[in-house]
N, C-alpha and C positions, 0 to 999 in steps of 0.2 A: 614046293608050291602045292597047298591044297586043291579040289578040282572047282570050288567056289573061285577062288582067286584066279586061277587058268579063265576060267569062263568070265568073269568080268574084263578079264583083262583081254583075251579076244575078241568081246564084244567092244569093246573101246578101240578097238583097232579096226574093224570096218569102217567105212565111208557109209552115210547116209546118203539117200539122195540129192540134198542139195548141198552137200559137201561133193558131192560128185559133180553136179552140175559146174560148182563154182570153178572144179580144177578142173573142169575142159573150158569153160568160159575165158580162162585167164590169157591162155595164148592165145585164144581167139581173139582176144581183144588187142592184142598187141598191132600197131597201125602196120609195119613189116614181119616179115620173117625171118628169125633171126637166124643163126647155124645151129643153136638149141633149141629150134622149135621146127617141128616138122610135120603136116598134114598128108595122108594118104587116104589112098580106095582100095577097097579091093584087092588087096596086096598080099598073097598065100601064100608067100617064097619065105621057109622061116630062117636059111641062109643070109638071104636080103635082111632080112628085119633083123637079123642078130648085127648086120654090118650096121644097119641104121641107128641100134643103139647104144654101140659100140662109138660110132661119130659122132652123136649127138650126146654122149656123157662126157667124152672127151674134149668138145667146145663148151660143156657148160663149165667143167671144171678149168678151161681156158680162159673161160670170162666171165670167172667169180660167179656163176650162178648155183643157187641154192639143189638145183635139177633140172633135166630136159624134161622136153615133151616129145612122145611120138603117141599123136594122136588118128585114129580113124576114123572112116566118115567125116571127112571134113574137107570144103571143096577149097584145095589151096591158096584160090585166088580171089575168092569173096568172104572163108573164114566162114559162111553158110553151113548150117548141118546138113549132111547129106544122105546118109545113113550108110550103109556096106554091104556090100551083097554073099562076103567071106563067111 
């Protein structure tokens, strides 16, 4: 691969920002929680967070979903932005 072709093609792989927005909007918007969707705060334990995406890829590949979410800054029980202080 030429380094034109690399660069276009990494540039197509970033997320814009409202491509960004929209993939945290999504689970936000879901009315429950599901076992593949997952909100925290302030969360620095990267043991913890390895288990959490280790659980939540293994229930989405449970129930047929395309991916989880482990989303932060997001207050679990309003789906509100919240921001993180991590």
């Amino acid at each position: 691969m030429d380094a034109d072709t690399y660069h276009r093609a990494a540039q197509s792989a970033v997320m814009n920002q409202r491509e960004l927005i929209g993939l945290v909007n999504r689970p936000r918007a879901l009315p429950w929680r599901d076992r593949w969707v997952e909100f925290k705060r302030n969360n620095d334990n990267p043991p913890l967070i390895g288990e959490y995406i280790s659980a939540l890829a293994n229930e989405a590949c449970l129930r047929d979903q395309p991916r989880a979410y482990l989303v932060f800054g997001i207050d679990n029980q309003t789906h509100n932005v919240v921001g993180d202080k991590i």
